[in-house]
C-alpha positions in Angstrom: 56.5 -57.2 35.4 53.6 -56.0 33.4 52.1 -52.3 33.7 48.7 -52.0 33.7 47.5 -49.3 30.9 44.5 -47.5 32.1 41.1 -47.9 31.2 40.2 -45.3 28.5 36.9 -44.1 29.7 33.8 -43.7 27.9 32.3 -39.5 28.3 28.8 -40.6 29.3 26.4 -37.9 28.1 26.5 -36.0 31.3 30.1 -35.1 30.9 29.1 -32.9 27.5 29.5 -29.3 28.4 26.2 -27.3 29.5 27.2 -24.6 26.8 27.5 -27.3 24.2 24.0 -28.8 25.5 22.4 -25.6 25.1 23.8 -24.9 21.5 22.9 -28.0 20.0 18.7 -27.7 21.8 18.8 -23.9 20.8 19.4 -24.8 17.2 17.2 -27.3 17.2 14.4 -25.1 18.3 15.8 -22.2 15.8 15.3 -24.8 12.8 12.0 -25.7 14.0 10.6 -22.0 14.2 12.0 -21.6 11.0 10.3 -24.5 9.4 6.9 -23.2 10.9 7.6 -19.9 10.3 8.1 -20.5 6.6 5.0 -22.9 6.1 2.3 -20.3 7.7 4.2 -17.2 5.7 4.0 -20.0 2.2 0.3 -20.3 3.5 -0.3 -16.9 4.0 1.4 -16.1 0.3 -0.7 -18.4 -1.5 -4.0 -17.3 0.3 -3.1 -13.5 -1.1 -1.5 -14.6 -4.5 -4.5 -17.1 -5.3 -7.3 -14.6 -6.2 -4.3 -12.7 -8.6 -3.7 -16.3 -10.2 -7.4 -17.2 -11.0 -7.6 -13.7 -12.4 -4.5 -13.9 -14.8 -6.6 -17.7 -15.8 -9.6 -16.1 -15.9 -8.7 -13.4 -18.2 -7.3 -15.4 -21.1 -10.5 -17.5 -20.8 -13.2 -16.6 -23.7 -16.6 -16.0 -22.3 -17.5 -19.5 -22.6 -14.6 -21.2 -21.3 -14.5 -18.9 -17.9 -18.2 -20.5 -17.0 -17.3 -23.9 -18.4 -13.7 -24.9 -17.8 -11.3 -25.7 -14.4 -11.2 -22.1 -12.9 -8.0 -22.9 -11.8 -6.3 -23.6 -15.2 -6.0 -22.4 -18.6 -8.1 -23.3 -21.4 -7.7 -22.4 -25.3 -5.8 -18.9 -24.1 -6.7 -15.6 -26.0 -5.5 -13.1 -23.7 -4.5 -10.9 -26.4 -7.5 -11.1 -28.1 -9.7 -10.3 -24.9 -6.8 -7.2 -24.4 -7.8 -5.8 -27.5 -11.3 -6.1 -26.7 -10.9 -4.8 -23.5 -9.2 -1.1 -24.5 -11.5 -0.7 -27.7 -14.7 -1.6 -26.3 -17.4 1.3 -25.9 -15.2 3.7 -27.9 -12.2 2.7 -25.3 -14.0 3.8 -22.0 -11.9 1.3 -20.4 -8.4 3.6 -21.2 -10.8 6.8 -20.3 -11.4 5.0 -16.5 -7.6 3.8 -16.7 -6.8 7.7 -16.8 -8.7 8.7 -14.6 -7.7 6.3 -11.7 -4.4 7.2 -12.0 -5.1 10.8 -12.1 -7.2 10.5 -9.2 -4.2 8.0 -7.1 -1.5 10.0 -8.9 -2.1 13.5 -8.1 -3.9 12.8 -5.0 -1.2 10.3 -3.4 1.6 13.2 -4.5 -0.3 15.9 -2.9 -0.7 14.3 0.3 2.5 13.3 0.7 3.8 16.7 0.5 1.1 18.0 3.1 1.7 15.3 5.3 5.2 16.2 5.3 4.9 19.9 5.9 2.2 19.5 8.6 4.2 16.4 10.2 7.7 18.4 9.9 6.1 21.3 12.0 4.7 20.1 14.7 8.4 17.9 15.2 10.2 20.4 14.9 8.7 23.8 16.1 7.0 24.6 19.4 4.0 26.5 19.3 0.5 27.2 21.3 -2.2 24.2 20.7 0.7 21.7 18.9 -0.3 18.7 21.0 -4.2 19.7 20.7 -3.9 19.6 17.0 -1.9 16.6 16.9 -4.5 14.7 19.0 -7.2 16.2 16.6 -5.3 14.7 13.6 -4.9 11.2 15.3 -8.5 11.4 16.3 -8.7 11.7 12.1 -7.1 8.6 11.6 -9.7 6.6 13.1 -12.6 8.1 10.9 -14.3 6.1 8.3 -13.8 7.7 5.1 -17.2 6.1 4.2 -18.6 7.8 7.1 -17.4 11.4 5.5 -18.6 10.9 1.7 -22.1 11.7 2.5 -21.4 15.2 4.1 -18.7 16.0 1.7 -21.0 15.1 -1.3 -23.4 17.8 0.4 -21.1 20.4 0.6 -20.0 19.5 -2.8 -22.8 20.2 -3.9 -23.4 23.4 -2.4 -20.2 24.8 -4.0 -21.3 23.1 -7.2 -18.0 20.3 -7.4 -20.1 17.6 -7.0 -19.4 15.3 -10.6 -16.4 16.7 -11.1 -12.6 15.5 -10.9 -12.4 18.3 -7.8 -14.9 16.0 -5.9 -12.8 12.8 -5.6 -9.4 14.6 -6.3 -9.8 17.1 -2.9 -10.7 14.3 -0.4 -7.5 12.4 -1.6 -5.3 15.5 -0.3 -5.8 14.6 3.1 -3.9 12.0 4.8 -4.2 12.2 8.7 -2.2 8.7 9.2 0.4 10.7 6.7 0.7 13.6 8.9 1.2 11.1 12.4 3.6 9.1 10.5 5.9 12.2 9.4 5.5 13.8 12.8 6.7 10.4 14.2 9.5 10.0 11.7 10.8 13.3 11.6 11.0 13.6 15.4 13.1 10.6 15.4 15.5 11.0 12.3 15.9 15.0 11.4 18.2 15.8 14.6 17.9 19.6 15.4 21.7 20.5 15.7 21.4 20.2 11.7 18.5 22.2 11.4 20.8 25.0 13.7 23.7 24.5 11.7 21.8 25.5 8.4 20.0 28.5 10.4 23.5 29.9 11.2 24.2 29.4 7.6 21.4 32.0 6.3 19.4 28.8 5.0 15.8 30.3 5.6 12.7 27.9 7.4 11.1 26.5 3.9 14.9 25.5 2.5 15.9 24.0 5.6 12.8 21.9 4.8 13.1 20.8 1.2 16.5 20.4 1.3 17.3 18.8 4.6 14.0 18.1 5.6 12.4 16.1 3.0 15.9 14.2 2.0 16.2 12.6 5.3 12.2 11.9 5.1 12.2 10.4 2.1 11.5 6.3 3.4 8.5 7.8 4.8 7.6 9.8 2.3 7.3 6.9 0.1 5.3 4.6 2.6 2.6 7.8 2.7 2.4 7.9 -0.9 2.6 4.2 -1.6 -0.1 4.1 1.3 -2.3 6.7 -0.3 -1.8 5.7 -3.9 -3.5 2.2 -3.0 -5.9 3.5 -1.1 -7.5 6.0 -3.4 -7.1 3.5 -6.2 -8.9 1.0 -4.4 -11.8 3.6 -3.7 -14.9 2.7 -4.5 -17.5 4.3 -2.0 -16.7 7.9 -2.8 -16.4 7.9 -6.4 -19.9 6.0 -6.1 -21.8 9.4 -4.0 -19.7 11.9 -5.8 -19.7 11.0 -9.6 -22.8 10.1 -12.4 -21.2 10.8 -15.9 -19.5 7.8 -16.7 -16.6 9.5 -18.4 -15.3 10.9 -15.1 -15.5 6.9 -13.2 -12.4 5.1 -11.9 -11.6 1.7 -12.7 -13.2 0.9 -9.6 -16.4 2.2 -10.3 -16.7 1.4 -14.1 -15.8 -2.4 -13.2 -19.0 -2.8 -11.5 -21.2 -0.5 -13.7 -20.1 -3.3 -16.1 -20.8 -6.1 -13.8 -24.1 -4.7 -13.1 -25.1 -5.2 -16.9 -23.6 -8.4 -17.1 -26.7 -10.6 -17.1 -28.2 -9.0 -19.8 -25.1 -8.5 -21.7 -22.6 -11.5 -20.8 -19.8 -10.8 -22.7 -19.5 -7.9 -19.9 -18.5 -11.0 -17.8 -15.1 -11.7 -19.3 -14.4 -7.3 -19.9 -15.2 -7.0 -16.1 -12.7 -10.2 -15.5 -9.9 -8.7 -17.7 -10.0 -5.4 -16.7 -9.8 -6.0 -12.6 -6.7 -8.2 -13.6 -5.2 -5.4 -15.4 -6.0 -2.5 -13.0 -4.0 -4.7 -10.4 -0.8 -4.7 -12.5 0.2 -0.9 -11.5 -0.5 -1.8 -7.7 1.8 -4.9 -8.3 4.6 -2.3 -9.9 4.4 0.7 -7.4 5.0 -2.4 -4.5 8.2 -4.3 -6.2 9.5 -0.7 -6.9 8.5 0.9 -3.6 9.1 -1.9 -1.1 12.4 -1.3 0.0 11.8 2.3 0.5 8.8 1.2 2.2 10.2 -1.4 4.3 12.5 1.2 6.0 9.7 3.8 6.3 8.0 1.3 8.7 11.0 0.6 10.5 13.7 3.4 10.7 11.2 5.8 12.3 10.2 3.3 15.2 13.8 2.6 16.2 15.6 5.4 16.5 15.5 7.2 20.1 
């Protein structure tokens, strides 16, 4: 008597479980968003990065060698040599301009911050006639030109006799409308009021309860405004251009292309203009690998929070 052993039956591929199904396509689709998500970021990075990389070439390049070699590569490097002539060249104007932009970025990002935060901070946190008028008056700021406003600040300048002087590019930088929308924003959403109440029934008076609570739980914005505000008045050209003619007050900026101007009668200008716009970037370059994590959340924690 034999006993028949059943068939062992092959799953066919409609016997796989949905769930299973769906895993398998979802990752599939997940590692093919990643794969395109990395190539156009990798695009996008070397689109940025490749102007920074011909200018670290360029300025090791002699005069000669950045008209007649690959652009793209190095050719008998002297970047020291073209450093040195760089920071002593015209009695070391170059170091006098390098001062002065960060004077101008320094102070000027640091002082905006701080308005920002008081003017943001109030109208969060305390109700008064006109709030929302002013507020809509400050956003209406942010989409201003600041070319548009050097011409009738230069006039008015000039009136109170600050035109050429540090005052005239230093007192624009103070004011940051974005600044003051992005610390209204974040401190609306992050500085809960039951703390400010606590520290009022604590005797902690109005201006404490801001630099001690205030401004500690502000602080990832903080540093967006000023990292914001730094590069933007470093990066200014237009208003140093209406407001400034002695040469001794200039920002990199402007004394780059006072150089650059010159440069076809004077061509060793050419490789001083070259070096010194690849060294004025090295400080923006710093302030972002230091300042990016604060400034990361500064975007972020603000936008999230109910």
């Amino acid at each position: 008597m034999s006993v028949d052993t059943p068939a062992r039956s092959t799953p066919s591929p409609t016997a796989v479980p949905p769930a299973t199904r769906r895993r398998t396509g979802t990752s599939g689709v997940t590692l093919r968003s990643r794969i395109v998500v990395v190539g156009l970021l990798t695009v996008a990075a070397g689109y940025f990065l490749l102007p920074v990389y011909w200018l670290l070439v360029a300025a090791t390049k002699s005069t000669g060698s950045l008209f007649g070699s690959f652009g793209l590569w190095f050719s008998h490097p002297q970047f020291l040599h073209n450093l040195r002539h760089l920071l002593s060249y015209d009695g070391g104007i170059y170091l006098r301009w390098a001062f002065n932009s960060v004077l101008y970025a320094g102070v000027g990002a640091a002082v905006a911050t701080f308005l920002s935060a008081l003017a943001g901070y109030a109208l969060a946190k305390y109700r008064f006639r006109g709030r929302e008028t002013i507020f809509n008056i400050i956003l209406g700021g942010v989409l201003i030109p600041g070319t548009a406003l050097a011409l009738p600040l230069y006039l008015i300048f000039s009136r109170v006799g600050l035109a050429n002087t540090y005052w005239a590019v230093l007192l624009p930088s103070f004011v940051s409308p974005f600044g003051v929308y992005l610390c209204r924003i974040y401190a609306a959403a992050s500085v809960p009021d039951e703390l400010l109440e606590a520290a009022r029934l604590d005797g902690a008076g109005e201006f404490r309860i801001f630099r001690v609570v205030g401004l500690r739980i502000m602080t990832p914005a903080l540093v967006t405004i000023f990292l914001f505000q730094f590069v933007g008045v470093w990066n200014n050209y237009f208003l140093p251009l209406v407001m400034l003619s002695d040469p001794k007050l200039y920002p990199i900026t402007l004394g780059l292309t006072s150089w650059q101007s010159f440069a076809d009668r004077q061509p060793d200008l050419y490789q001083l203009t070259v070096g010194g716009a690849f060294v004025s970037v090295v400080p923006l370059m710093i302030a972002m690998v230091v300042l990016q994590r604060f400034w990361r959340a500064g975007l972020t924690q603000g936008s999230v929070k109910a």
